[in-house]
C-alpha positions as CSV (number, residue, x, y, z in Angstrom):
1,X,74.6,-31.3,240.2
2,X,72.9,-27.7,240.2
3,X,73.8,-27.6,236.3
4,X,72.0,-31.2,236.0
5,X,69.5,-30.2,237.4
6,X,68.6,-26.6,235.6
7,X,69.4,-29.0,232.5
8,X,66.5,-31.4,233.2
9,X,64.4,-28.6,234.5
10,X,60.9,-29.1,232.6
11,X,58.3,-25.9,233.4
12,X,54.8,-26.8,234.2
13,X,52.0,-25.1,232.0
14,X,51.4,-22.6,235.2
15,X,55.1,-21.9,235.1
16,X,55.2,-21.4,231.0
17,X,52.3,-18.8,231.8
18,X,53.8,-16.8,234.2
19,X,57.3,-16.3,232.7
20,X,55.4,-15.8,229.5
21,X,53.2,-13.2,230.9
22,X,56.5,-11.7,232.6
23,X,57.7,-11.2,229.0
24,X,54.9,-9.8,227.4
25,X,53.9,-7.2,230.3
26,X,57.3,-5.6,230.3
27,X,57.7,-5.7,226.8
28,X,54.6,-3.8,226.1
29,X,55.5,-1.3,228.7
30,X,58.7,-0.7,227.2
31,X,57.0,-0.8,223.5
32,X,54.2,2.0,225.3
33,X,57.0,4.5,225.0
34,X,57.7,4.0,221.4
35,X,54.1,3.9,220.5
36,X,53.2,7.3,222.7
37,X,56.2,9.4,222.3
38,X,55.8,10.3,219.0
39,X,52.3,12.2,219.7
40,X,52.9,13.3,223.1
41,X,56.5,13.8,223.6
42,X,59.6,11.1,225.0
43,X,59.8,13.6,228.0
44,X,59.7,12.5,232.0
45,X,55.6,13.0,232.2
46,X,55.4,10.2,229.1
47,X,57.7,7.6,230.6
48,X,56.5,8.4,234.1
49,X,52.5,8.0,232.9
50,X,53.5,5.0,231.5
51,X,54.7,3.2,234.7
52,X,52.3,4.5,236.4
53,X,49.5,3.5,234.7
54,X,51.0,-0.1,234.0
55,X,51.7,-0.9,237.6
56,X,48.5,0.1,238.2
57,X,47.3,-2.5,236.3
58,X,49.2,-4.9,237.1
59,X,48.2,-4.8,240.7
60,X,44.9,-4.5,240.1
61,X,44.7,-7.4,237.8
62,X,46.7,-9.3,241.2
63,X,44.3,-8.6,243.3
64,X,41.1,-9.5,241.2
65,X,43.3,-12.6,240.1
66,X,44.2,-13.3,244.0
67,X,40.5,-13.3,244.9
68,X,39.4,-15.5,242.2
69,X,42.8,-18.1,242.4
70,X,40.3,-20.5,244.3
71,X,38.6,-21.7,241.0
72,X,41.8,-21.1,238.5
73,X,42.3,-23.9,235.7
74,X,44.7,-24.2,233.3
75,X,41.9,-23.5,231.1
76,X,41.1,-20.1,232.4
77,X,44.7,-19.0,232.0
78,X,44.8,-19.8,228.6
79,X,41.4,-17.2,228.2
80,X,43.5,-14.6,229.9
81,X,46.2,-15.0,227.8
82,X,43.9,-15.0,224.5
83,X,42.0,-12.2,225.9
84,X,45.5,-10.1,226.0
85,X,46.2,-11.2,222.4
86,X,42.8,-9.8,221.2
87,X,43.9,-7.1,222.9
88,X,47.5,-6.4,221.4
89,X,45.5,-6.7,218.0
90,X,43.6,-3.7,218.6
91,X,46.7,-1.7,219.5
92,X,48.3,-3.1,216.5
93,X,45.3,-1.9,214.4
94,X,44.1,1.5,216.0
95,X,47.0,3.2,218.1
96,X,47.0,5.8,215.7
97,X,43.3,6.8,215.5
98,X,43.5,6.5,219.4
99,X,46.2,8.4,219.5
100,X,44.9,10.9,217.6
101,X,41.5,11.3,219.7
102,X,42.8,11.4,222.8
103,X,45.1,13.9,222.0
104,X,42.1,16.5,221.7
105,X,41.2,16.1,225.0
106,X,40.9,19.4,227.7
107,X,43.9,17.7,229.7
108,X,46.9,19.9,231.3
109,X,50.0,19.1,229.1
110,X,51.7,16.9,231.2
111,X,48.8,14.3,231.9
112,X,47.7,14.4,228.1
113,X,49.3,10.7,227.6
114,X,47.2,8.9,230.2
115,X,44.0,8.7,228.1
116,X,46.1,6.9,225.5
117,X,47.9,5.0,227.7
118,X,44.9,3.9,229.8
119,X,42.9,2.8,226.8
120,X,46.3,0.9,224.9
121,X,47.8,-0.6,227.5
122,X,46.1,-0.6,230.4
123,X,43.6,-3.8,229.6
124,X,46.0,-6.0,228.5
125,X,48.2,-5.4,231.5
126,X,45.6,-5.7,234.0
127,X,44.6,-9.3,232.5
128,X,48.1,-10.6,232.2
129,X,48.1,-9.7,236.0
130,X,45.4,-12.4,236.9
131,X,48.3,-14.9,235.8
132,X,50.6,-14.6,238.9
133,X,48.0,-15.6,241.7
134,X,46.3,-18.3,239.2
135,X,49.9,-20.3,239.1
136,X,50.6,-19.8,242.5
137,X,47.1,-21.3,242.9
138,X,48.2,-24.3,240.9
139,X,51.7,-24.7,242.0
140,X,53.2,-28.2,243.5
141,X,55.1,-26.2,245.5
142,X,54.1,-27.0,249.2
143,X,52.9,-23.6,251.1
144,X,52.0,-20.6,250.2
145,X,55.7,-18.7,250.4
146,X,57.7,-21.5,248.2
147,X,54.9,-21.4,245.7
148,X,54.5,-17.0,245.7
149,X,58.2,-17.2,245.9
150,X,58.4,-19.3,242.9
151,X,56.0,-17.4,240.7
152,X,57.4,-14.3,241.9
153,X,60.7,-15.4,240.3
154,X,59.4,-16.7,237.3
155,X,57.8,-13.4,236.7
156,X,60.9,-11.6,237.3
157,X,62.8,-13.6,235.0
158,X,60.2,-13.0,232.3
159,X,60.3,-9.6,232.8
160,X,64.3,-9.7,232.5
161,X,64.0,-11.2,228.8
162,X,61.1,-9.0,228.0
163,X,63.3,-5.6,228.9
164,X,65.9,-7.2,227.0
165,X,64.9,-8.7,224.1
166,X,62.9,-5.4,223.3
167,X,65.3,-3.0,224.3
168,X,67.9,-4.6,222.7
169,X,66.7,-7.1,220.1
170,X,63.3,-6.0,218.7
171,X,63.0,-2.3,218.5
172,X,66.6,-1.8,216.5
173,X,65.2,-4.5,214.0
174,X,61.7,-4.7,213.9
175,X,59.2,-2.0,213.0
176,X,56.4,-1.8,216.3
177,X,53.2,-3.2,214.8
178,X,55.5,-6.5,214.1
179,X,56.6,-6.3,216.9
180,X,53.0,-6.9,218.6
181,X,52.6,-9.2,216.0
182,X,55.0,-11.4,217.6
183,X,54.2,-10.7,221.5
184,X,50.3,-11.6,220.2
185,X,51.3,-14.7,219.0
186,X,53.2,-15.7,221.6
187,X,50.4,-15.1,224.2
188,X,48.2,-17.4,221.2
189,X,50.8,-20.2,221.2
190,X,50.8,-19.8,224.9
191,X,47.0,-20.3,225.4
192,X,47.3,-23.2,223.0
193,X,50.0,-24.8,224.9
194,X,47.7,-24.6,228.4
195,X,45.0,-26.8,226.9
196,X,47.3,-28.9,225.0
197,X,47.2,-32.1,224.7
198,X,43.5,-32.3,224.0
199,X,43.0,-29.2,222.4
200,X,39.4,-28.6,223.0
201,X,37.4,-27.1,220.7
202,X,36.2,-23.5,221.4
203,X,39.9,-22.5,222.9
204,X,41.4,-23.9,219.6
205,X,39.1,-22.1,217.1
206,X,39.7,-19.4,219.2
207,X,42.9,-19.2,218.8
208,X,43.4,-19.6,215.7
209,X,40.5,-17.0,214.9
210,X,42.8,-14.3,217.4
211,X,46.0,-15.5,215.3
212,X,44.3,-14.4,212.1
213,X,42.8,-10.9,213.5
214,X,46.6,-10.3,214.1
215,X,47.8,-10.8,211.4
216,X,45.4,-9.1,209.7
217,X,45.8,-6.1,212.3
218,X,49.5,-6.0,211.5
219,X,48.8,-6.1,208.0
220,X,45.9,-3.9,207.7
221,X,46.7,-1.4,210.3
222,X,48.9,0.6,208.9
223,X,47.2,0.6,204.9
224,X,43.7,1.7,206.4
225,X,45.2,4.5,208.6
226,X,48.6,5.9,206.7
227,X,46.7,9.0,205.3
228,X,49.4,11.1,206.1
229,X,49.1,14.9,205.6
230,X,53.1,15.1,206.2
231,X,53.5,13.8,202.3
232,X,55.0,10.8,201.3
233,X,56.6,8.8,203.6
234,X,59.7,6.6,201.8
235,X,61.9,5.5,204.3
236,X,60.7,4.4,208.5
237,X,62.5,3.3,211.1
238,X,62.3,2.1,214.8
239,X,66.2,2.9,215.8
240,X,66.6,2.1,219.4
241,X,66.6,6.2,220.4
242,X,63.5,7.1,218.2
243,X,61.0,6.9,215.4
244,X,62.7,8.0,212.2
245,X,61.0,9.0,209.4
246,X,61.7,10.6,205.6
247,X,58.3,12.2,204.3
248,X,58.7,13.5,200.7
249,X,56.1,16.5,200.4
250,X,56.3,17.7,196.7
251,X,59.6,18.7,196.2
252,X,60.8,19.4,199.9
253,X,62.2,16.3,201.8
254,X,61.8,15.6,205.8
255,X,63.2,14.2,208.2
256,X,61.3,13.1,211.7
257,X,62.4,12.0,214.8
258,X,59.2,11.0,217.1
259,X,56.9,13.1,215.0
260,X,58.7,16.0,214.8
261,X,60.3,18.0,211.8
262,X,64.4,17.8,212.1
263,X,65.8,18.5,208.9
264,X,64.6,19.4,205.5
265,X,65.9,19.7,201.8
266,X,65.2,21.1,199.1
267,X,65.5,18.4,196.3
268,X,65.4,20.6,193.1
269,X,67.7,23.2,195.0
270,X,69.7,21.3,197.7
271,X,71.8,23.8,198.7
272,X,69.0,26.1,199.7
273,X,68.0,26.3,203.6
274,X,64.9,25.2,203.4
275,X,64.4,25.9,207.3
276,X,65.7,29.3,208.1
277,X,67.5,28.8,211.4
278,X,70.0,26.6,209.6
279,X,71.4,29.7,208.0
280,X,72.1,31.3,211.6
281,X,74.4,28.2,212.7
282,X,77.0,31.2,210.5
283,X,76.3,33.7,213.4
284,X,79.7,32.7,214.5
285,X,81.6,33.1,212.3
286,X,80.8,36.9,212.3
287,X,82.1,36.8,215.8
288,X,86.0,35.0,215.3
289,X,88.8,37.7,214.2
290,X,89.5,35.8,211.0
291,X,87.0,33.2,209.0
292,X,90.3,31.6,208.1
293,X,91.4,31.0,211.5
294,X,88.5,28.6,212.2
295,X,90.0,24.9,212.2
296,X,87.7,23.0,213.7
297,X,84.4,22.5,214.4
298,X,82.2,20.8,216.5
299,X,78.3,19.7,215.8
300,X,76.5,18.2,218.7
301,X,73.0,16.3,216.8
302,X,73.6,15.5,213.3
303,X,69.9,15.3,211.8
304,X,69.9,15.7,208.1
305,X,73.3,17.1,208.8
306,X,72.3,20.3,206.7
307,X,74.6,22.5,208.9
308,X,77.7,19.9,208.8
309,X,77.9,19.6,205.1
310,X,77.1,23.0,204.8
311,X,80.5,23.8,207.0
312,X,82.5,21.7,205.7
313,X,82.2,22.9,201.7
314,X,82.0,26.4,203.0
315,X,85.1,26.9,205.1
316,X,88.7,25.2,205.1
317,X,87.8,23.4,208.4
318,X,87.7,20.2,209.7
319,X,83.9,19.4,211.0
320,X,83.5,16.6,213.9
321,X,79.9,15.8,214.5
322,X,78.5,13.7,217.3
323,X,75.5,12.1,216.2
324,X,74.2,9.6,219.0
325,X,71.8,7.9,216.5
326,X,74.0,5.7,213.9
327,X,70.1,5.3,212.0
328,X,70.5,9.1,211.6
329,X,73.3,9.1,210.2
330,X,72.5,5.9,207.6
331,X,69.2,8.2,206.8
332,X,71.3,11.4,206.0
333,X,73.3,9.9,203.6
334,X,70.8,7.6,201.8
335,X,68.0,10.3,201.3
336,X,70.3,14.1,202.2
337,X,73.3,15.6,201.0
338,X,75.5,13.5,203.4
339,X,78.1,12.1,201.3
340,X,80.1,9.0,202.5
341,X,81.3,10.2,206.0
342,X,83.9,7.4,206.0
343,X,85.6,8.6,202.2
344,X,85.8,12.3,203.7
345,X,88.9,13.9,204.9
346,X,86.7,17.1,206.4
347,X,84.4,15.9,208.2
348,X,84.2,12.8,210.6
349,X,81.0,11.4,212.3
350,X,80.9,10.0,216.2
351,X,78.1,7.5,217.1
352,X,78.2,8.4,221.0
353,X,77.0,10.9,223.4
354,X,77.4,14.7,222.9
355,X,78.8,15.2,226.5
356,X,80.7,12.0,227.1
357,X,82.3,12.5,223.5
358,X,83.6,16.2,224.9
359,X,84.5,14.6,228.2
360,X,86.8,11.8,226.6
361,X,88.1,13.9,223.9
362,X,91.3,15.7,223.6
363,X,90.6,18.3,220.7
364,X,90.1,22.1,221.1
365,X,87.5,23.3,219.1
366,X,87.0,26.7,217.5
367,X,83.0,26.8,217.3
368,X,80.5,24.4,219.2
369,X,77.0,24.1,217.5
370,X,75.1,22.7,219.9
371,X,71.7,21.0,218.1
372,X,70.7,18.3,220.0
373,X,67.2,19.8,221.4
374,X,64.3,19.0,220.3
375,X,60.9,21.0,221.7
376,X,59.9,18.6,224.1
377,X,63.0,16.1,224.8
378,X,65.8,18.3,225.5
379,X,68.8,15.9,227.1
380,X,69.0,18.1,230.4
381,X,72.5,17.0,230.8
382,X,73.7,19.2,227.5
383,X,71.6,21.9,229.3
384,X,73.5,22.5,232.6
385,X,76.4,24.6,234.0
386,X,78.8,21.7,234.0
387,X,78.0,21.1,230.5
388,X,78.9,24.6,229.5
389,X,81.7,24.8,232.1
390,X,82.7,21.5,229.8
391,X,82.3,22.9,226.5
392,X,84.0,26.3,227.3
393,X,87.2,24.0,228.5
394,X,86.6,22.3,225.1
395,X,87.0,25.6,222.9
396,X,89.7,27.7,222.0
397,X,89.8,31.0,224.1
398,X,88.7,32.8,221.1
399,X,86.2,30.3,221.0
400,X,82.3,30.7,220.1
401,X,79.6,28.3,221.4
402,X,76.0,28.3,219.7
403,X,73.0,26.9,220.9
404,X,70.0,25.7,219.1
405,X,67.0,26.5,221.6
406,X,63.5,25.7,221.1
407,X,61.1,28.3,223.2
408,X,59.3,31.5,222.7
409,X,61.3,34.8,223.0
410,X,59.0,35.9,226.0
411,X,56.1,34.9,228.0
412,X,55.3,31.3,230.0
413,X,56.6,29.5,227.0
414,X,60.5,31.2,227.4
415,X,61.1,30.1,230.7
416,X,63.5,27.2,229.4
417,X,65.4,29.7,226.7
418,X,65.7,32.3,230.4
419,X,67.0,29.1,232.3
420,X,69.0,28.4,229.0
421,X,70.4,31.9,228.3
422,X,71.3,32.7,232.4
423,X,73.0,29.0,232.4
424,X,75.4,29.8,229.6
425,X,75.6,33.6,230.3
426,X,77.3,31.9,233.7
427,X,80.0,30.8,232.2
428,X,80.8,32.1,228.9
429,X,82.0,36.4,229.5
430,X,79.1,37.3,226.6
431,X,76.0,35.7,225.0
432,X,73.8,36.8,222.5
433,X,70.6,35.9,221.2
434,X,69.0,35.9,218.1
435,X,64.9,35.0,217.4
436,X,64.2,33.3,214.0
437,X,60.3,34.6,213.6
438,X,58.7,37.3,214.0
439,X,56.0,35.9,215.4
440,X,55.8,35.1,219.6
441,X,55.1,31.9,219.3
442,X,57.9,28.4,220.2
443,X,60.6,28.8,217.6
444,X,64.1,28.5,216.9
445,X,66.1,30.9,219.2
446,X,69.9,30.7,218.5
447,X,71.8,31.4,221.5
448,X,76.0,32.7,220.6
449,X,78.3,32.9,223.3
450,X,82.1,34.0,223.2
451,X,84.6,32.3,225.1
452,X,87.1,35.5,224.9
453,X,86.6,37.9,227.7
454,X,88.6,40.7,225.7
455,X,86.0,40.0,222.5
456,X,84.1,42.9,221.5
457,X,80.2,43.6,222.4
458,X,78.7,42.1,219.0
459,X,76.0,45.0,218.7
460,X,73.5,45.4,215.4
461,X,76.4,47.8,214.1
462,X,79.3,45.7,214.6
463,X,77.9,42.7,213.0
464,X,76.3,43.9,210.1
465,X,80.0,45.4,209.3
466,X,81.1,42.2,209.3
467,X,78.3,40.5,207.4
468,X,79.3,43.2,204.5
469,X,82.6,41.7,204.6
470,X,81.9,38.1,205.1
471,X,78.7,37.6,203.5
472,X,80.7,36.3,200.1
473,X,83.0,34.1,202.0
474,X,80.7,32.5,204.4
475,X,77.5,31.7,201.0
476,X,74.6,33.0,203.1
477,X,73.6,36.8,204.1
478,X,73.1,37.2,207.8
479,X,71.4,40.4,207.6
480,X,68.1,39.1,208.6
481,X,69.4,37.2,211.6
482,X,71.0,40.7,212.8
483,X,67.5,42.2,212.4
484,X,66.1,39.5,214.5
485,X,68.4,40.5,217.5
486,X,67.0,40.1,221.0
487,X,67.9,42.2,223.9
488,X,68.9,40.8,226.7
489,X,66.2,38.8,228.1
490,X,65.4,39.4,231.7
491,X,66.7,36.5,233.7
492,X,66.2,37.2,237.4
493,X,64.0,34.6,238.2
494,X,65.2,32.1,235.9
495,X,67.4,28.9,237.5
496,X,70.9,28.5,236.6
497,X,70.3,24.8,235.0
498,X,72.9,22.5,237.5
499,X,72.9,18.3,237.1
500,X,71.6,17.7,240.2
501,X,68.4,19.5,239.7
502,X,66.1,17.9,237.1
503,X,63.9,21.2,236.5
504,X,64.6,20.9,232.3
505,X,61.2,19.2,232.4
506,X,59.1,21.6,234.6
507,X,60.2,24.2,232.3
508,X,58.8,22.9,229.2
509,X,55.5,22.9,230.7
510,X,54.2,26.2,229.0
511,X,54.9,24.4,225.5
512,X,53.4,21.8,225.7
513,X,50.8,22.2,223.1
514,X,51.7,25.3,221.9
515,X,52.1,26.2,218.5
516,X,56.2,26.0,216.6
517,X,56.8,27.7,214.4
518,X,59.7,26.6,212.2
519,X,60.5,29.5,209.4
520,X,61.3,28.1,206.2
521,X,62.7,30.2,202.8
522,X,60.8,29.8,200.1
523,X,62.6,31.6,196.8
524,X,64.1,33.8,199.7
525,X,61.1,34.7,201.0
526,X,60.6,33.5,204.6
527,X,57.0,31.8,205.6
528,X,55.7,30.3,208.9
529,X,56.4,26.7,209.0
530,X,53.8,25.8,211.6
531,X,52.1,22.8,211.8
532,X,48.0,23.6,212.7
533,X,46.9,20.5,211.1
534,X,48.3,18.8,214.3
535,X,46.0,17.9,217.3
536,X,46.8,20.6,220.1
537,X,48.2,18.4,222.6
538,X,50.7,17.0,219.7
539,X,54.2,18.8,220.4
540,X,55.4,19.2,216.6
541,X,59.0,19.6,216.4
């Protein structure tokens, strides 16, 4: 009988608004992190600004709807819900510009999103809010707690296929302005529905005058505002971890996750390294007894997979790599060096977690590269003491681990790379450190630790020895890495990073903002790779 009757269930046009409404409010908030993160970072203070701002204006837009429910039509909802279209237009059409302006603003770091946020999103949530209280208003439910209980749940429901259509549906197929495309349009189709059947005249022409605006948004957006200093982008994605991008800049090819530089190749010379740090990922291999005795490998972030490919031509090992994002992958071997991953022998690719892949695995590992952090989205749980604890289990004893941190060698901004360095220096018996610019600024700081408490101390002397000897057998001289060899950095008041306290994200503060410098080689000289052209609350990567 229940099934019968969900069957013949027909909504009324109150009902059709709210669940609508409930779709469109949650998927813009979700779409809000896509559309922010790339200029202001995927880290807690985005997501966190986000909600906050959105449930801000959603309760406001109760409230003002609440105290106006007494004269609510049909008629007026379908206003509201063209109102939010015209809305969705304009963050089709001008995100980027608006991105881009509020991102000069004197805010501290970790409130420089709400401007954007505020002005996007804010608007169009607080009108869809007036909805709620207008159907209850217009409800045939009898008193007021069947018919708040009723909206209440058609709201939630619409909320429920928002989350996951968008989550799971539109973002891993559909780029974000088409995206809004279709969430405008359905609030237009919506509006039309309200008045239908008579269809009266201003709310029609109204409609179909929104329609076309976004259309055109969707359309024109992007060609009016895609002056890109980056180069020439040929290949973008939404993937459902991040925006992925291949800029071609002359001859050097990019790749960008949220905005910020991952990978880059030479296309005239594609074994050079056209990023300098990818040259130190070798650092261990000055540090095993024997080249030859390194079987295995581990790579935990894939990127462009410069350092993989680069391992597994250069040695007679077997290279694992754990690349959470399969797009990544796809990108790598469509626009890098990647070659078919699935016709190699050499080198096999995981599509899962870096720390659940080392938790379910049963291999032993000779070196760990770990180069899954990014300057301002660092996965805090590849950061802590049970982490290392895991990867140190997960290496041979002779073992080497080697981190890929992104900080300044000393001053506010190197209070992650402190927390970093005491974290692994608690578990592994000696870690070294190794700056990749000269320069003080948020760079590329590789972190090598040994697993083998008998190892020798890797001084200056020792390893340039072994770069003489090894220099041939590994293709790339080490000798400037060695120069760029950091005492030990003075961790006393840095935290030992542990999974049940989330303080990655308090210790990125000083970065935010600041200038990264990413070294590149050009002809084997060695440039700074910053990035001033960006706004200075963008974190470039």
């Amino acid at each position: 009988m229940a099934l019968q009757q969900v069957a013949a269930y027909r909504p009324t046009k109150p009902e059709l608004a709210v669940f609508v409404s409930g779709v469109t409010s949650m998927g813009l908030e979700i779409l809000a992190v896509r559309v922010i993160a790339p200029q202001f970072g995927n880290h807690i203070y985005t997501v966190g600004g986000i909600l906050t701002v959105l449930l801000a204006a959603l309760s406001l837009g109760y409230w003002q709807g609440g105290k106006r429910a007494a004269t609510a039509s049909t008629r007026e909802m379908s206003w509201l819900m063209l109102g939010t279209a015209v809305y969705v237009a304009v963050v089709i059409f001008a995100s980027d510009l608006l991105l881009t302006y509020t991102s000069t603003l004197a805010l501290p770091p970790r409130y420089a999103s709400l401007p954007a946020v505020i002005i996007l999103f804010g608007p169009p949530t607080y009108l869809l809010g007036f909805i709620s209280p207008y159907a209850a208003e217009l409800s045939r439910k009898r008193g007021t707690g069947e018919a708040s209980g009723h909206v209440y749940a058609l709201g939630t429901i619409g909320s429920i296929v928002g989350s996951g259509a968008t989550t799971f549906i539109l973002i891993p197929s559909m780029g974000i302005d088409a995206i809004g495309l279709l969430f405008g349009l359905m609030l237009v189709a919506t509006a039309l529905v309200l008045v239908a059947p008579s269809l009266p005249r201003r709310p029609t022409v109204a409609s179909v005058f929104i329609a076309l605006i976004l259309v055109l948004a969707a359309a024109g957006g992007p060609a009016i505002f895609d002056v890109d200093h980056r180069g020439e982008i040929v290949h973008e994605t939404q993937t459902p971890h991040q925006q992925l991008e291949i800029v071609d800049d002359d001859n050097v090819r990019t790749m960008y996750l949220d905005g910020a530089r991952h990978s880059a190749l030479n296309k005239d010379d594609p074994d050079e390294h056209v990023f300098t740090y990818t040259k130190y990922f070798h650092l261990p291999m000055l540090m095993t007894d024997d080249i030859d005795d390194v079987d295995r490998v581990l790579f935990v972030g894939g990127g462009g997979y410069t350092g993989p490919t680069d391992f597994a031509e250069q040695y007679d090992a077997t290279v694992d790599v754990v690349e959470i994002d399969p797009s990544v992958t796809d990108a790598a071997e469509e626009y890098f060096t990647l070659e078919d991953h699935d016709e190699r022998d050499d080198l096999n690719v995981y599509a899962t977690d870096g720390r659940q892949f080392l938790q379910n695995t049963d291999e032993t590992y000779d070196v760990i590269v770990l180069d899954a952090y990014k300057k301002d989205q660092v996965p805090f749980h590849l950061t802590t003491v049970e982490f290392m604890e895991l990867a140190s289990d997960r290496l041979a004893d002779d073992g080497i681990l080697h981190a890929n941190v992104i900080a300044a060698p000393s001053g506010p901004a190197a209070e992650f790379y402190h927390a970093q360095y005491e974290t692994i220096d608690e578990v592994f018996p000696e870690a070294y450190s190794f700056r990749t610019s000269d320069a003080n600024a948020i760079q590329n700081i590789q972190v090598v630790a040994t697993n083998d408490d008998s190892a020798p101390v890797f001084d200056e002397a020792v390893l340039e020895s072994r770069n003489d000897e090894r220099a041939a057998a590994m293709g790339v001289d080490l000798s400037g890495a060695i120069d760029n060899k950091l005492d030990e950095p003075d961790t006393d008041d840095a935290p030992v990073l542990r999974d049940d306290r989330g303080e990655v994200d308090s210790l990125l503060d000083p970065m935010f903002g600041q200038r990264y410098v990413i070294e590149e080689s050009d002809g084997g000289d060695v440039e700074a790779g910053a990035e001033p052209s960006e706004p200075a609350a963008s974190l470039v990567g």
